[in-house]
RODO-2510 file (C-alpha; in nm, 4 decimals, decimal comma):
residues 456
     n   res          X          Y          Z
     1     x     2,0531    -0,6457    -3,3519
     2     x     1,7229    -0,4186    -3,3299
     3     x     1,7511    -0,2685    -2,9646
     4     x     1,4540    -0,1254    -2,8392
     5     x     1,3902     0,1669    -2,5577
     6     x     1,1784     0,5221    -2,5299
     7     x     1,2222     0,7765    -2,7611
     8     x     1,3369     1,0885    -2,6172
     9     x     1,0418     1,2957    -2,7717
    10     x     0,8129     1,0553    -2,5329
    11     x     1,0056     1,1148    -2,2077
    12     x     0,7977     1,4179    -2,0806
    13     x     0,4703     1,1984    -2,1321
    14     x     0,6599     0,9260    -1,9264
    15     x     0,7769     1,0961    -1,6452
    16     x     0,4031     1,2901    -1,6300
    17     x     0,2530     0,9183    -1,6331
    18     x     0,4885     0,8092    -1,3666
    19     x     0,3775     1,1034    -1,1372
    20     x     0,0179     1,0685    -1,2045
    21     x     0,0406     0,6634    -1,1046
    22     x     0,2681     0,7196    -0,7942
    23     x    -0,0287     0,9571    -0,6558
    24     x    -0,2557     0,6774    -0,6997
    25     x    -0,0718     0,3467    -0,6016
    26     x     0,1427     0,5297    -0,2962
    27     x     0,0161     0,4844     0,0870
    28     x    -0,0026     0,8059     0,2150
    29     x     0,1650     0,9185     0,4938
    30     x    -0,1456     0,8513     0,7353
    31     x    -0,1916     0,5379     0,5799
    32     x     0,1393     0,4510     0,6785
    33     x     0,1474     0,5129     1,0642
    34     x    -0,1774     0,3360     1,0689
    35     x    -0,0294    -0,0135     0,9238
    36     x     0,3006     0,0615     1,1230
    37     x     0,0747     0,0913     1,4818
    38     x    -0,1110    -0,2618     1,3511
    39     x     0,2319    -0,3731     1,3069
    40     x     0,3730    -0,2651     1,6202
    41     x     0,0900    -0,3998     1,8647
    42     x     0,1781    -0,7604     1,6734
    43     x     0,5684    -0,7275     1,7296
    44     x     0,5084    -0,6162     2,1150
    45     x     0,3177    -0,8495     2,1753
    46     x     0,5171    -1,1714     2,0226
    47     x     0,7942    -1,0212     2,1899
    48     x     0,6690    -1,0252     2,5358
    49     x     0,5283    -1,3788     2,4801
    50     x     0,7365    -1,6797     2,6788
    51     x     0,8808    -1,9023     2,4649
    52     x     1,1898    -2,0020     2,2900
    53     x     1,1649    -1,7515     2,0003
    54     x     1,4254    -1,4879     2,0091
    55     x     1,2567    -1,2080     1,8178
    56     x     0,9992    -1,1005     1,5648
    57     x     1,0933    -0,8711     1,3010
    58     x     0,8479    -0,7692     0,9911
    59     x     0,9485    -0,8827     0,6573
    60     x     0,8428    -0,8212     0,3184
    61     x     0,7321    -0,5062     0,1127
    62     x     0,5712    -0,2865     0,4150
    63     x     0,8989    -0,3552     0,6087
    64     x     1,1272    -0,2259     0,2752
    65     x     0,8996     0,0694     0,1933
    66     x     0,8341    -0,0773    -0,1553
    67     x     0,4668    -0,1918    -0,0862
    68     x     0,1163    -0,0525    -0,2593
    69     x    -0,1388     0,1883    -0,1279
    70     x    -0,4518    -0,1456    -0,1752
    71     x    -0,1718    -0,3873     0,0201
    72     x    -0,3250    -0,5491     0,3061
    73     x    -0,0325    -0,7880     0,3722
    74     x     0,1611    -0,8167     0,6616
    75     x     0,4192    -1,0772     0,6621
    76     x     0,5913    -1,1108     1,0604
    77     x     0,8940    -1,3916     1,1143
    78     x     0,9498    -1,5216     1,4431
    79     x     1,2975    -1,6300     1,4771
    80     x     1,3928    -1,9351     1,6986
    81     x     1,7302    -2,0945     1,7832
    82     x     1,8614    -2,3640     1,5502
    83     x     1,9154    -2,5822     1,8497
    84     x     1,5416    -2,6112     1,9147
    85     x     1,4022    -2,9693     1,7982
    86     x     1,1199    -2,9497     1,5300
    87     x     0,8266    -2,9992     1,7289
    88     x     0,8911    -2,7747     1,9183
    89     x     0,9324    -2,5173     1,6715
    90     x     0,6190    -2,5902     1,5146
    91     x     0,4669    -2,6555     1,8220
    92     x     0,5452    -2,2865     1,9607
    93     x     0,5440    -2,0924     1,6305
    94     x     0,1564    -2,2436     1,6231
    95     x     0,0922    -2,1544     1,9289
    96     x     0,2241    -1,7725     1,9360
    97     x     0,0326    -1,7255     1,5980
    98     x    -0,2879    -1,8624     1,7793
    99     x    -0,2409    -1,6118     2,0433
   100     x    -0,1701    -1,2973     1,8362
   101     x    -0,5271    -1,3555     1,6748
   102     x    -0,7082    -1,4614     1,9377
   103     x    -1,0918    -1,2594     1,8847
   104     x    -1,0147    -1,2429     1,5293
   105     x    -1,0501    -1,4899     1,2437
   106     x    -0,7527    -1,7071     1,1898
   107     x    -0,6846    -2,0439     1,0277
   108     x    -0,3734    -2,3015     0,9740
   109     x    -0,1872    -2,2752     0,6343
   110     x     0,0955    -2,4590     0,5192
   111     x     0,4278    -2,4129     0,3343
   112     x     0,7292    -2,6053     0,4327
   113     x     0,5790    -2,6234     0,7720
   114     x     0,2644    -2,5424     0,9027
   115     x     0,2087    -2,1569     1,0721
   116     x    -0,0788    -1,9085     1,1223
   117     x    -0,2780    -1,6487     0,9375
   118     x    -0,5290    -1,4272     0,9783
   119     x    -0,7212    -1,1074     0,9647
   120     x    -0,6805    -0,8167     1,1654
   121     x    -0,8593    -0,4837     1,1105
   122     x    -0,9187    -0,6044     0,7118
   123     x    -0,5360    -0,6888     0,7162
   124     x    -0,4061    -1,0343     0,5799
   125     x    -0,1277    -1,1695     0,8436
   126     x     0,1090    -1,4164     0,8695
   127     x     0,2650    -1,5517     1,1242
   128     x     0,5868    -1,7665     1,0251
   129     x     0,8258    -1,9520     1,2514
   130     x     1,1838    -1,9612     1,0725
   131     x     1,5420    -2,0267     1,2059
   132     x     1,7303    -1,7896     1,3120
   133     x     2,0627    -1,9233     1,0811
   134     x     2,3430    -1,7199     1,0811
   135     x     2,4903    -1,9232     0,7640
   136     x     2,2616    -1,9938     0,5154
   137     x     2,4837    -2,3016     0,4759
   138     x     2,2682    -2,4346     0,7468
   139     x     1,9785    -2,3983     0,6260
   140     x     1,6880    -2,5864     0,8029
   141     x     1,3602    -2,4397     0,5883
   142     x     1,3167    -2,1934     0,2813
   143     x     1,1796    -1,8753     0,5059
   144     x     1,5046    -1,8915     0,7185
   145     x     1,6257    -1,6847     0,4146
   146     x     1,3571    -1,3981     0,4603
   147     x     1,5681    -1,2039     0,7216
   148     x     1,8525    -1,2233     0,4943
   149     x     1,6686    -1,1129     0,2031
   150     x     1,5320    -0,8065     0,4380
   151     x     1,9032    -0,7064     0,5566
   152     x     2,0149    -0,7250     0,1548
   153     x     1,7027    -0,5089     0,0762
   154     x     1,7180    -0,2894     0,3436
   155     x     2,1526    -0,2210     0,2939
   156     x     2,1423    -0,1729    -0,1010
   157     x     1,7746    -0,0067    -0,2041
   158     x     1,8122     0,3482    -0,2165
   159     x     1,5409     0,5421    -0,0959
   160     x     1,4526     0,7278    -0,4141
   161     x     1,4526     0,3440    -0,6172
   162     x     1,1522     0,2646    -0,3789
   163     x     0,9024     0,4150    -0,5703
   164     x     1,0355     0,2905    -0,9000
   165     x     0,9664    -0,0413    -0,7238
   166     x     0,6056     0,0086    -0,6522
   167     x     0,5500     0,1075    -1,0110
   168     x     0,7338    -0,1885    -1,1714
   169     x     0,4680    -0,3919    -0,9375
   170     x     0,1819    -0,2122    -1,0229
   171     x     0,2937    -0,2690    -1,4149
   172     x     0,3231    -0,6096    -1,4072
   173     x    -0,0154    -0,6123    -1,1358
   174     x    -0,1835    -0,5034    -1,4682
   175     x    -0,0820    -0,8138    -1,6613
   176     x    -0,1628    -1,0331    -1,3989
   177     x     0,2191    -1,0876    -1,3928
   178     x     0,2682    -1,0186    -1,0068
   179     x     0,3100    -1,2558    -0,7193
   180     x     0,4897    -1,6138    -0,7139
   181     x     0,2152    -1,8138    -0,5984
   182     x     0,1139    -2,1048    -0,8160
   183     x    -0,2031    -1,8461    -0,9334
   184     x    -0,0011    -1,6279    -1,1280
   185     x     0,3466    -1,8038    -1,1620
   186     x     0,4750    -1,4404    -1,1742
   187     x     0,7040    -1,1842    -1,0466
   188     x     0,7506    -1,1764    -0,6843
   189     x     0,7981    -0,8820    -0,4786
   190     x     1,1792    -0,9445    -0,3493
   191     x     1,2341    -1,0543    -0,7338
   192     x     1,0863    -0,6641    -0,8206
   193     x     1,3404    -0,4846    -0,5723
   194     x     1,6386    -0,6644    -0,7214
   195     x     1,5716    -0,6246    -1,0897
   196     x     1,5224    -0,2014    -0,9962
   197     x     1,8598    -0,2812    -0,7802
   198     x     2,0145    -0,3977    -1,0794
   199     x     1,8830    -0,1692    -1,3564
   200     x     1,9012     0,1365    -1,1314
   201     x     1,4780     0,2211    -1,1884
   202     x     1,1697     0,1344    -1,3344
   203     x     1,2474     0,2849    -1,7007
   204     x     1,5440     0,0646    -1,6904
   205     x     1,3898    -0,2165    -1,6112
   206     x     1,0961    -0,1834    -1,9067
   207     x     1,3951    -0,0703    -2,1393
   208     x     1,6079    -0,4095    -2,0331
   209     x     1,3066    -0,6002    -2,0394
   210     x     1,1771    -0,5278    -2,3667
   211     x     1,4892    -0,6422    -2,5196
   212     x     1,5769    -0,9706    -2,3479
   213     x     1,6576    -1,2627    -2,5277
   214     x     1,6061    -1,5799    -2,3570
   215     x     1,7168    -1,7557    -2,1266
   216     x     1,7686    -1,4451    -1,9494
   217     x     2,0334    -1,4303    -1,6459
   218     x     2,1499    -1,2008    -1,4043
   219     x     2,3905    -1,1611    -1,1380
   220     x     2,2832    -0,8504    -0,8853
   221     x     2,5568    -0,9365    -0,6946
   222     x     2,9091    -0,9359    -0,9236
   223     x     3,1338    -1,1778    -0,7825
   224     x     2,8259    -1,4312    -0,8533
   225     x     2,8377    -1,4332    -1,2259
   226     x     3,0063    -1,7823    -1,1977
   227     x     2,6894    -1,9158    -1,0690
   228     x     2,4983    -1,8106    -1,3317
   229     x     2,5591    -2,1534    -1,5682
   230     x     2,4276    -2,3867    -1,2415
   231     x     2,0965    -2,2712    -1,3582
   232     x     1,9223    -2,3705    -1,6578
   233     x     1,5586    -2,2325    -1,5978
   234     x     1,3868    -1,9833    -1,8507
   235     x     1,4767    -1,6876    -1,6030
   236     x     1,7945    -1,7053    -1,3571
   237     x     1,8048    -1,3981    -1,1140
   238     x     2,0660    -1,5508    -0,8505
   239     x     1,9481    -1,4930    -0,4698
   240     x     2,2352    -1,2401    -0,3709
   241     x     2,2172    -1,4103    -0,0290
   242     x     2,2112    -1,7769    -0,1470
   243     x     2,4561    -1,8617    -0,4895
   244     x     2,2197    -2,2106    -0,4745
   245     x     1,8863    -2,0451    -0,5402
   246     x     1,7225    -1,8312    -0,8898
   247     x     1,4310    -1,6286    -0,7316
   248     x     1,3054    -1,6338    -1,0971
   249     x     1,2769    -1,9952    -1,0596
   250     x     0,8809    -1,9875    -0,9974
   251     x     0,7896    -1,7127    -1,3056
   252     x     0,6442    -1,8786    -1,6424
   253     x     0,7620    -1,8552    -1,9506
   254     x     0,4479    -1,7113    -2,0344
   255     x     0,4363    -1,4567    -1,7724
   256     x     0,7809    -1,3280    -1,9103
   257     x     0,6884    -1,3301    -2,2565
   258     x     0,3988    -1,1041    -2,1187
   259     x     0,6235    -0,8676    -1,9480
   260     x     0,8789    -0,8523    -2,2694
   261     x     0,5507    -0,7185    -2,5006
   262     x     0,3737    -0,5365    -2,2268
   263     x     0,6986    -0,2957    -2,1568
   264     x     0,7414    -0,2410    -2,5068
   265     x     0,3717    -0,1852    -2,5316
   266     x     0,4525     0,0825    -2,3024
   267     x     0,7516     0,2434    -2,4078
   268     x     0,5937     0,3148    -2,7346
   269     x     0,2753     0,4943    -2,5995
   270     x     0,4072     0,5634    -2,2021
   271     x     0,0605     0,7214    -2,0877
   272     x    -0,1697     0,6733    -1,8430
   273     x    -0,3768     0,4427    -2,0498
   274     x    -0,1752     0,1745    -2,0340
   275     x    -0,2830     0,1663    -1,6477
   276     x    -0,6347     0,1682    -1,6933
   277     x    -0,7807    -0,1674    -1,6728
   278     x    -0,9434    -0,2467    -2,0489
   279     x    -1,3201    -0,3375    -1,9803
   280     x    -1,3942    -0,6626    -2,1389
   281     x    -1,7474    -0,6714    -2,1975
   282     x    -1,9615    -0,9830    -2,0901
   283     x    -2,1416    -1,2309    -2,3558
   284     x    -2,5338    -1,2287    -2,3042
   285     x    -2,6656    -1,5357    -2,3634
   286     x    -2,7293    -1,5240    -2,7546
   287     x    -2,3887    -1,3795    -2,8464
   288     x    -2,2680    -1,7287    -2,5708
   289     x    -2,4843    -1,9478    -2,7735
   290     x    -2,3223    -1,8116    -3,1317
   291     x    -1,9769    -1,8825    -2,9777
   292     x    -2,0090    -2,2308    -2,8564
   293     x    -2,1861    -2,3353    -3,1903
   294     x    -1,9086    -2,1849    -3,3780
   295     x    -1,5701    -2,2402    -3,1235
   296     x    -1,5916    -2,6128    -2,9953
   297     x    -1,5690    -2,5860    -2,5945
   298     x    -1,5221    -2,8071    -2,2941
   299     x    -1,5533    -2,7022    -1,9289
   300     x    -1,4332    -2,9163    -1,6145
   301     x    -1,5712    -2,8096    -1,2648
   302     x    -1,3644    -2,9162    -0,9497
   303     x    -1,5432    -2,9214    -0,6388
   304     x    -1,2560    -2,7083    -0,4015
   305     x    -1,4681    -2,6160    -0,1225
   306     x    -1,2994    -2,5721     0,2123
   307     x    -0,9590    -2,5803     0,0564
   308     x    -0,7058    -2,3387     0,0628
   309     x    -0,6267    -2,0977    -0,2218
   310     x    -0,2834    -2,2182    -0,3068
   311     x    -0,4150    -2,5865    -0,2722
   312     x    -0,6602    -2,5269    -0,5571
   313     x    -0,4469    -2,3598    -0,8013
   314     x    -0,1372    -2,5877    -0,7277
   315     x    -0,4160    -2,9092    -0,7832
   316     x    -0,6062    -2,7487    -1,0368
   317     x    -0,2922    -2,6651    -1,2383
   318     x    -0,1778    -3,0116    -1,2500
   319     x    -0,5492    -3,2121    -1,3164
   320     x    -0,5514    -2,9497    -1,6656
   321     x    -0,1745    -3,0379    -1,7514
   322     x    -0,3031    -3,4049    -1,6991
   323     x    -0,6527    -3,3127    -1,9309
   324     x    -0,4579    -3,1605    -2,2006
   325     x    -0,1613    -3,4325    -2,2347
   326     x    -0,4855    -3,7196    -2,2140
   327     x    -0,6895    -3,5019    -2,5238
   328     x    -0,4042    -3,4651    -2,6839
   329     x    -0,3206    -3,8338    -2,7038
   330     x    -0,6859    -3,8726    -2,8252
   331     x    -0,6462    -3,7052    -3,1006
   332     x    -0,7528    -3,3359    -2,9834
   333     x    -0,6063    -3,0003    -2,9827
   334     x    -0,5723    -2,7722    -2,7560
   335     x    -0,6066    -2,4619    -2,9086
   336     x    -0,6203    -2,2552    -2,5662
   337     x    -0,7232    -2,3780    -2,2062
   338     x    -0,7483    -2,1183    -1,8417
   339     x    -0,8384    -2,1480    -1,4875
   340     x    -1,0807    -1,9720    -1,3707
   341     x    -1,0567    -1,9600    -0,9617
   342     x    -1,2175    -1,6992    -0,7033
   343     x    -1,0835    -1,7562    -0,3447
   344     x    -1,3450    -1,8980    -0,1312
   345     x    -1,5296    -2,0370    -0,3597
   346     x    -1,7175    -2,4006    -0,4337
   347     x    -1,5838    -2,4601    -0,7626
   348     x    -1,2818    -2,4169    -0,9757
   349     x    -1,3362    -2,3937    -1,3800
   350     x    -1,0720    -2,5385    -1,6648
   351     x    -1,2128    -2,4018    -1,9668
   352     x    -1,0887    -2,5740    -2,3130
   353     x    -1,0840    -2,4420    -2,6874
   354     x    -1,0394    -2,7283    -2,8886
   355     x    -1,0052    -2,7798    -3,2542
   356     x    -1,3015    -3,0162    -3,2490
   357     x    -1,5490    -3,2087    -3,0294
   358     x    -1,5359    -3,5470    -3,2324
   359     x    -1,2154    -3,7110    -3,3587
   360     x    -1,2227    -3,9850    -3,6411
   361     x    -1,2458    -4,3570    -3,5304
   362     x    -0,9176    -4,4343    -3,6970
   363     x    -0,6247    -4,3864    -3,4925
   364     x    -0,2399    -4,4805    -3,5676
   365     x    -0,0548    -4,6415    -3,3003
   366     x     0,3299    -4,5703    -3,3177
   367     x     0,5496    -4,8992    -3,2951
   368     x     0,9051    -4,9743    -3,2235
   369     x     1,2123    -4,9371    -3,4547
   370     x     1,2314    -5,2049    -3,7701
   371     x     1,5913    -5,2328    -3,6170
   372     x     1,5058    -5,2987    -3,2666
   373     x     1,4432    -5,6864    -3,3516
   374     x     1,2895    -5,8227    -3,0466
   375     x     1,0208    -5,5474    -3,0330
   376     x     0,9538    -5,5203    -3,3707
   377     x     0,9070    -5,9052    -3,3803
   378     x     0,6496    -5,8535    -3,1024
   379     x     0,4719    -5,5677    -3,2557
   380     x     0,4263    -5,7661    -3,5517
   381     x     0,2553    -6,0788    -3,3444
   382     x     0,0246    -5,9230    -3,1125
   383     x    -0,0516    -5,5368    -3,2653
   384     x    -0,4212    -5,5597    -3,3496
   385     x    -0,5724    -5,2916    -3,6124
   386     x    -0,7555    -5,2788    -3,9099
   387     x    -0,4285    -5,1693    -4,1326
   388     x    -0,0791    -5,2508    -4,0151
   389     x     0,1215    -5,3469    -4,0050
   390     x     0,3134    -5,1080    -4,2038
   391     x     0,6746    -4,9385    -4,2233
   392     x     0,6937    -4,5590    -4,2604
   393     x     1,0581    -4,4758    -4,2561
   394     x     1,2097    -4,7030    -4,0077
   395     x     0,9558    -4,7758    -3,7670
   396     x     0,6529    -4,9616    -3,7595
   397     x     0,2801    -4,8613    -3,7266
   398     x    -0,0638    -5,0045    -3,7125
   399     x    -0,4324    -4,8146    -3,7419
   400     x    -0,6853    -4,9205    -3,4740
   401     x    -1,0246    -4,8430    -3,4765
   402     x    -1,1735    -4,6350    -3,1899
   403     x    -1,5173    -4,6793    -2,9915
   404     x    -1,5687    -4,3409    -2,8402
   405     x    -1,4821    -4,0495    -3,0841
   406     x    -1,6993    -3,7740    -2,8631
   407     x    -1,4423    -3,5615    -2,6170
   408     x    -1,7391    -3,5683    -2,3779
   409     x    -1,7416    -4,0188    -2,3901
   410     x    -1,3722    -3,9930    -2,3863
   411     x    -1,3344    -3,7224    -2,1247
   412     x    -1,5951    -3,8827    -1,9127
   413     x    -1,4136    -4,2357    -1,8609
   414     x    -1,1156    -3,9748    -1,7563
   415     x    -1,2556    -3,7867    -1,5239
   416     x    -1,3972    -4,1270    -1,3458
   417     x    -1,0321    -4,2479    -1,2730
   418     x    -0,9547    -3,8221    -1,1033
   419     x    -0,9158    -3,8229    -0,7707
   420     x    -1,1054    -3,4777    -0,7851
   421     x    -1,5037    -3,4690    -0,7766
   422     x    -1,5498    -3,2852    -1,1211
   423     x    -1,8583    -3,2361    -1,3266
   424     x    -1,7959    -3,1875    -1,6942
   425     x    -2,0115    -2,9455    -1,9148
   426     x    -1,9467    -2,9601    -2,3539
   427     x    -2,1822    -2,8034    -2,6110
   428     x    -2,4664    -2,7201    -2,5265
   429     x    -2,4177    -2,8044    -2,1524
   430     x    -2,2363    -2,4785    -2,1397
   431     x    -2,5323    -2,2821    -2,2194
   432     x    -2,6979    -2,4348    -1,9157
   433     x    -2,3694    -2,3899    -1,6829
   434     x    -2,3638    -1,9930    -1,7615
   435     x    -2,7545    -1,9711    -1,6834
   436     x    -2,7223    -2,0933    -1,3341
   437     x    -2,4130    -1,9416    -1,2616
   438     x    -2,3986    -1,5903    -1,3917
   439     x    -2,0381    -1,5432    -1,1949
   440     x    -1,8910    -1,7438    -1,4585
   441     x    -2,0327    -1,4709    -1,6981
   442     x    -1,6872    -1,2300    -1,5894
   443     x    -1,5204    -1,5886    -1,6896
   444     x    -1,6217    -1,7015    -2,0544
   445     x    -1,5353    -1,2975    -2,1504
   446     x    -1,2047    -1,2929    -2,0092
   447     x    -1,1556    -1,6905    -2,1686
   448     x    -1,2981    -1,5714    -2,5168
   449     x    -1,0960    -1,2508    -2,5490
   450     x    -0,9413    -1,2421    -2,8752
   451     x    -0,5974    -1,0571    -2,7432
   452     x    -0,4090    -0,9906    -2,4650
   453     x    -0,5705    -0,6897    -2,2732
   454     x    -0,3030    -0,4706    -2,3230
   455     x    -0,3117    -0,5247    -2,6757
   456     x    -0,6732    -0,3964    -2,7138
***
């Protein structure tokens, strides 16, 4: 078996790019006791609130050491007693976040329960109420495992594998392959720590990575290798403080068939360049018009205004799964299909290649087995086509004729039924879409790339 890693005349160039990116993606110190002071006012403060909550504590990548110099997240836990009832809980936890931003801009967001974020000082905050569970056997909601996850973190992450950490998230940052949310179906940053907890740092991560074969699964912890065949998902990283969860449950297939090319991308040329974002140049307006006479396009716009980010990827995600299996059945193919999203935005985009804009009229209906008598009989009876009719093997078909043939006609009558206001743009529509909204222009370049960016 081909086994793939850095050649040993390249590791000078590696360990010069890894220097040269750690001065640009590492807080400084200042930085540092600047975010720690935000963090610190936050913590007092909960702390010395009434309530039933027993303590705050701050969670996540800031808390671990692992996090970026542009992070501007701050993720705080307030831990309550089991015994408390659940309005109560959610009663108080949205009441203490309430008061921590009170003067600043804050709003309700939702997970398994509701809590609060905000902004302070240009810093994203959360406030989330979790259990204080001592055995994760009695677990009430998914962030009662945070704490647990910060202990693990905190006990086995040496201080020198921090900064291999913020490099393996700044790599896979680069091809869009960070953060679990339902945007990027990618790599969180707890996921991250224990993959450089397992392969020691970021070289043997890329090295690892480049030569998985799939399904891939790992046990941090040993003694949990016998968990390992409970999973069946394309990635299985076992929570080391819960044998009943994969934390690579929420990655894509596609995001880690990115990461397997990227690293070995990297490993072959492991410079700087691989870190520099590839410009992708916009389409003016003629070189638009030559594509969409030559590529056959559809666009579907989603009115999301007011709703929350995570709202209008997780429903945007699922009304283009439901477009492509409905073109599909109609005779289309998808040759490639993306979301285009900016938070705080109107609209939401699905943008569709297809292999054609008209289908023929004829269309053949697949009918039930020759052997399966009662159905058969029925097909035979009440199946209405032009031809059929007719065995192929050992089932039955018939060929019906079609009324609409046009994906816009066919797409239309779709979109009717959605329970999202859409507007749908095709041909030449498009040209009139990317004249009044020249923020879509970032959009149809990154849509009509012709490779991944770290292949050009």
């Amino acid at each position: 078996m081909v086994s793939f890693g850095l050649d040993k005349t390249k590791m000078k160039d590696f360990k010069k790019t890894k220097k040269e990116i750690l001065l640009e993606i590492k807080p400084s110190t200042k930085q540092v006791l600047k975010e720690k002071k935000i963090v610190d006012d936050i913590l007092k403060k909960i702390n010395q609130s009434s309530g039933s909550h027993k303590k705050a504590i701050l969670a996540g990548s800031f808390a671990r050491g692992t996090h970026l110099k542009d992070s501007k997240d701050f993720d705080i836990f307030v831990l309550y007693p089991p015994e408390i009832t659940n309005e109560q809980f959610i009663e108080e936890g949205l009441s203490l976040g309430k008061q921590v931003f009170k003067g600043y801009f804050w709003e309700k967001a939702y997970s398994q329960h509701p809590y609060i974020r905000g902004i302070i000082d240009e810093y994203k905050i959360e406030i989330v109420p979790a259990y204080d569970i001592e055995n994760l056997k009695y677990l009430k909601s998914a962030v009662d495992r945070t704490p647990h996850h910060q202990k693990f973190v905190q006990k086995i992450l040496k201080s020198s594998q921090k900064d291999e950490v913020r490099l393996l998230k700044h790599f896979l940052k680069k091809i869009d392959g960070y953060g679990s949310d339902a945007q990027y179906e990618g790599f969180a940053g707890y996921l991250c720590e224990l993959l450089v907890i397992y392969y020691k740092d970021f070289l043997g991560v890329l090295e690892a990575v480049s030569n998985w074969r799939f399904p891939v699964k790992l046990a941090v912890v040993g003694e949990q290798h016998k968990y390992l065949d409970d999973f069946d998902d394309f990635l299985v990283v076992v929570d080391p403080v819960d044998n009943n969860r994969n934390v690579g449950s929420a990655v894509s297939k596609t995001t880690v068939s990115k990461f397997v090319l990227a690293a070995r991308k990297f490993l072959e040329n492991p410079t700087t360049d691989f870190f520099r974002k590839r410009a992708v140049r916009q389409l003016t307006y003629h070189q638009l018009v030559g594509v969409i006479e030559s590529v056959p396009m559809v666009v579907v716009q989603i009115d999301v205004k007011d709703t929350l980010k995570d709202i209008v990827w997780s429903k945007t995600k699922s009304l283009r799964k439901k477009l492509v299996s409905f073109l599909e059945k109609n005779g289309f193919s998808i040759l490639k299909s993306d979301i285009y999203y900016t938070e705080n935005n109107d609209f939401a985009y699905v943008f569709f290649m297809l292999n054609t804009l008209e289908v023929s009229s004829l269309r053949k209906h697949e009918g039930p087995l020759v052997s399966d008598i009662v159905n058969s009989e029925n097909f035979i009876n009440n199946a209405k086509g032009v031809f059929g009719p007719f065995i192929k093997e050992d089932r039955l078909y018939v060929i019906k004729q079609i009324q609409k043939t046009n994906v816009k006609h066919i797409l239309q009558d779709f979109l009717i039924t959605s329970s999202e206001e859409t507007h749908l743009y095709v041909d030449k529509e498009i040209r009139e879409l990317y004249l009044k909204n020249t923020e879509l222009a970032d959009c149809f370049a990154w849509f009509l790339v012709k490779k991944e960016v770290f292949l050009l």
